[in-house]
C-alpha positions as CSV (number, residue, x, y, z in Angstrom):
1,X,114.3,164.6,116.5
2,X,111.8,164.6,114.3
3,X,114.3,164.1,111.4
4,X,115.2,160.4,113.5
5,X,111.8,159.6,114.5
6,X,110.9,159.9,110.1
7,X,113.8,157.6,108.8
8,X,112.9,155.3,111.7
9,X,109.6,155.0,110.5
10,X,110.9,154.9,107.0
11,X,113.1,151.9,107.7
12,X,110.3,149.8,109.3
13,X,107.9,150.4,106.8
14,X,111.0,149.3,104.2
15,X,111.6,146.3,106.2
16,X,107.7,145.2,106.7
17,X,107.5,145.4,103.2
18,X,110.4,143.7,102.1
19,X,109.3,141.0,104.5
20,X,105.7,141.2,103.0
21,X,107.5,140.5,99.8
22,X,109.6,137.4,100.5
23,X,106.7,136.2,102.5
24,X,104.8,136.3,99.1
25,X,107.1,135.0,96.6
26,X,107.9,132.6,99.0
27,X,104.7,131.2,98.9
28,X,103.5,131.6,95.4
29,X,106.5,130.0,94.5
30,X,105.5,127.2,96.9
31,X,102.3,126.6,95.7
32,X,103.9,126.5,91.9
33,X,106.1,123.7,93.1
34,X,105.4,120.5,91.3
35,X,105.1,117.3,93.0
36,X,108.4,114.7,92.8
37,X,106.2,112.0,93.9
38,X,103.7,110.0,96.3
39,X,104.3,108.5,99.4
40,X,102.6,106.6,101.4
41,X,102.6,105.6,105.1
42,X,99.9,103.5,107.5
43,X,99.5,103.6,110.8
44,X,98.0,101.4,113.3
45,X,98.2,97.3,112.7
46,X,100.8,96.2,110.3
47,X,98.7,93.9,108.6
48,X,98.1,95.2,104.8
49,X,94.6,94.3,103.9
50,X,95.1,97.2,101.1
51,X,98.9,97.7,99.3
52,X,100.9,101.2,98.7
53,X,100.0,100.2,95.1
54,X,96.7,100.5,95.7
55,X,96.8,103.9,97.5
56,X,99.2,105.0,94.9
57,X,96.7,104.5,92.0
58,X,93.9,105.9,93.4
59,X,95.8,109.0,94.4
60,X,97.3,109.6,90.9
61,X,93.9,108.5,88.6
62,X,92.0,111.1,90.6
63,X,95.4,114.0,89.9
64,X,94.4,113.4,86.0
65,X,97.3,110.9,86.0
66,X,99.9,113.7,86.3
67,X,102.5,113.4,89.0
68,X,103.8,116.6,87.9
69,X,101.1,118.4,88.7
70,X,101.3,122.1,90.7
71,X,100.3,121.7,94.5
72,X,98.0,124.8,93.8
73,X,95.6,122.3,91.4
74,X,95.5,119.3,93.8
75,X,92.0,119.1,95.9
76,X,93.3,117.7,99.1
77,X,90.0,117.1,100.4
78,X,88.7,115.2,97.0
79,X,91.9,112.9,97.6
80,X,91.1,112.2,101.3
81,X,87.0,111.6,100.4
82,X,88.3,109.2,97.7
83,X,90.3,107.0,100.1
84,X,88.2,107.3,102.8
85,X,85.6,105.9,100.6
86,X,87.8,102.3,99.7
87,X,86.0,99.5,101.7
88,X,89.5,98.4,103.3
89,X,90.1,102.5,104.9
90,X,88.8,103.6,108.0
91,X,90.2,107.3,107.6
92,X,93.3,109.0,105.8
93,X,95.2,112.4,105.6
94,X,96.5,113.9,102.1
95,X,98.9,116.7,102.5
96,X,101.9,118.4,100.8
97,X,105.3,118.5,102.2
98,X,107.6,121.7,101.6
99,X,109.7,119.6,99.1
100,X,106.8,118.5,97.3
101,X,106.1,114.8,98.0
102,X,102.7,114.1,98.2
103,X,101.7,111.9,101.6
104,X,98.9,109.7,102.1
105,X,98.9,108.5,105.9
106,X,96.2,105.8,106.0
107,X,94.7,104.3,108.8
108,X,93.3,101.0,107.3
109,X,89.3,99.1,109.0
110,X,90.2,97.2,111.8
111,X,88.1,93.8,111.2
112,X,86.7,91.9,114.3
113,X,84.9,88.8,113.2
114,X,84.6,86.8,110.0
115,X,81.1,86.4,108.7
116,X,80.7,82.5,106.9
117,X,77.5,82.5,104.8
118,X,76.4,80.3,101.9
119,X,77.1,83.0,99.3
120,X,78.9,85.2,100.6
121,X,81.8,85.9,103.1
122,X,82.7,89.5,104.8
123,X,84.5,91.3,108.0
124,X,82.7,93.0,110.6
125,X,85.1,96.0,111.0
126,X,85.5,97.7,114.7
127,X,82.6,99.9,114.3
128,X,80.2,97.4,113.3
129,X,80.0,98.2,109.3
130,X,80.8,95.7,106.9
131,X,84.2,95.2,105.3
132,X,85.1,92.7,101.9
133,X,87.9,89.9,102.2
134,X,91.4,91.3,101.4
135,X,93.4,89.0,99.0
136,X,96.7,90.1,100.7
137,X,96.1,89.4,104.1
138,X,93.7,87.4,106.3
139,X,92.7,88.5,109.9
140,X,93.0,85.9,112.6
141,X,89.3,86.6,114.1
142,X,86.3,84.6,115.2
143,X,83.9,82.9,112.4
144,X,80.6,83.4,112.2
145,X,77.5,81.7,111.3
146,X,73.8,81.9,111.3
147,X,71.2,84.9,111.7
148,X,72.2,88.4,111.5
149,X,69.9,90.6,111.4
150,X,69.2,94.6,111.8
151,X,67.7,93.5,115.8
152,X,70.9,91.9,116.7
153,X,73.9,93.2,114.6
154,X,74.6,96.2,116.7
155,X,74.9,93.5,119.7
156,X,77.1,91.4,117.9
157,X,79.1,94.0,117.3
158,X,79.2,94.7,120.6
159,X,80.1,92.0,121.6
160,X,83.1,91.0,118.8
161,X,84.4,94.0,120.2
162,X,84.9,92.8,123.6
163,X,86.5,89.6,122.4
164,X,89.0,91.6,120.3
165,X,90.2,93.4,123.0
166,X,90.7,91.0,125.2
167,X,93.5,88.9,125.0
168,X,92.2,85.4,126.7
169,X,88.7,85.5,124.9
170,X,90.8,86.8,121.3
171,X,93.3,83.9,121.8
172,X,90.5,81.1,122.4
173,X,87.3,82.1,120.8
174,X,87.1,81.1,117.4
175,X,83.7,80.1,116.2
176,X,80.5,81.5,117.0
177,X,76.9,80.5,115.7
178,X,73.9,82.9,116.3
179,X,70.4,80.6,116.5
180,X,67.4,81.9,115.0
181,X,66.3,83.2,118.5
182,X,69.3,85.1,118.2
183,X,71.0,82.9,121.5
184,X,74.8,82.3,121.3
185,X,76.8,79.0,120.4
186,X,80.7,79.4,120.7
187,X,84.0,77.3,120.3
188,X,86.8,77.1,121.7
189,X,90.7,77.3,119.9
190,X,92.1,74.3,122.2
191,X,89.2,71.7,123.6
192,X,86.1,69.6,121.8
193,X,83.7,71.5,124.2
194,X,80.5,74.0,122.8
195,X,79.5,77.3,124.9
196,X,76.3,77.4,125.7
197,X,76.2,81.2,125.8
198,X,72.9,82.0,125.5
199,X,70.9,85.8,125.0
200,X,72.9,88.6,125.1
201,X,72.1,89.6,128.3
202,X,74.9,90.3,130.5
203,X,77.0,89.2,127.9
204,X,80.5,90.6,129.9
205,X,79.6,89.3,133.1
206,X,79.2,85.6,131.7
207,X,83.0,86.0,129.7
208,X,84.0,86.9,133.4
209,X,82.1,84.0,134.8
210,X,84.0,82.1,131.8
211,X,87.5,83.2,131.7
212,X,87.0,82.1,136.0
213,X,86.1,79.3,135.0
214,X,88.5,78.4,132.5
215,X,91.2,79.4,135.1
216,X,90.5,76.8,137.5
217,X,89.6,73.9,135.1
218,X,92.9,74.5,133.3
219,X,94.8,74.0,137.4
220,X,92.7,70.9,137.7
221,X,93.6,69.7,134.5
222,X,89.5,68.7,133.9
223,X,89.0,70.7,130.4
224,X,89.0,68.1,128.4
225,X,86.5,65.9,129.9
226,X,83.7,68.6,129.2
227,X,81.0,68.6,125.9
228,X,79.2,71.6,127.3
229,X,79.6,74.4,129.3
230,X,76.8,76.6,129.5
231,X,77.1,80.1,130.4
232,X,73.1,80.8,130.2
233,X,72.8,81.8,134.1
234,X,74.9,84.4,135.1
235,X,75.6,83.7,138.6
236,X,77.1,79.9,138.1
237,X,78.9,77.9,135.2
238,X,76.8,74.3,134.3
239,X,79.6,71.4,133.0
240,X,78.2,68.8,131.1
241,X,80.7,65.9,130.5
């Protein structure tokens, strides 16, 4: 019994280190491997404000310019900090694949207003930070003008937020002018009318009051008589014609 019990032993011991071993060749061999090449992949919106090419060359100038080079030598994390830090990327994830292709998936800013200024022109991305023009692609998104300051940005971005989501106020808000007292003009897509939208007090009751509004004028078919439609008081809409 004993004889058994010892050769049984013996075998797993064998067997756990034979395992041990391929385990281990396996993946120093692995992290040997060179890279065959880089591929990338976005996610989210379809619209490219930043191009593969792009991606590509920032990946590969920051490997030494060597495509070859063993998986065991890349810094994964340096590669994600250096996309992550392009003006046009919200966040990204570098990894290795068992047959060696590196992949970049990027998930590119997500821009919901246009700023117009005299010298200069820029996105206000989803979180409220500031994002260049793209040369590739343009984003469909409200323009804006006038005073932005550190007291009101945060509510602006606030509020471009809730247009963006919202398919009716997306589709028909296109302009919007912030006064020096930091009160609200907006215009609409479709009609010669200006929003008097005031503060931003209560700004998502008044789009209610608004989108109500525009509901019933668009039955009655009196739209385009309007040249104001102030928004200031929250319980009523005032039409001028």
């Amino acid at each position: 019994m004993k004889r058994i019990f010892s050769l049984t032993n013996i075998r797993l011991i064998l067997m756990l280190g034979l395992v041990v071993f391929l385990f281990s060749f396996t993946s120093n061999r692995n992290e040997k491997r060179k890279l065959t090449k880089i591929n990338v992949v976005f996610v989210g919106e379809n619209n490219l404000f930043v191009k593969s090419e792009t991606v590509n060359k920032l990946l590969i100038e920051n490997m030494n310019n060597r495509l070859g080079i063993e998986k065991d030598k890349l810094d994964l994390n340096k590669l994600e900090q250096i996309l992550d830090s392009n003006a046009m990327i919200d966040e990204s994830d570098v990894f290795v694949s068992i047959d060696g292709v590196l992949k970049a998936v990027v998930k590119q800013k997500t821009p919901v207003a246009r700023v117009v200024g005299a010298s200069d022109s820029f996105y206000i991305d989803y979180k409220g930070s500031k994002m260049p023009l793209s040369d590739n692609f343009a984003a469909r998104v409200p323009l804006v003008s006038g005073t932005i300051n550190k007291k009101n940005k945060e509510k602006l971005a606030q509020l471009f937020r809730v247009i963006y989501e919202d398919d009716f106020l997306k589709k028909n808000i296109i302009a919007i002018q912030v006064m020096p007292n930091s009160s609200l003009k907006m215009f609409n897509r479709n009609y010669d009318y200006q929003i008097d939208f005031g503060s931003f007090r209560n700004f998502e009751t008044k789009f209610k009051n608004y989108k109500a509004f525009f509901q019933k004028a668009v039955l009655d078919s009196t739209l385009y008589k309007y040249k104001k439609i102030d928004l200031r008081f929250t319980k009523q809409v005032v039409c001028t014609k």
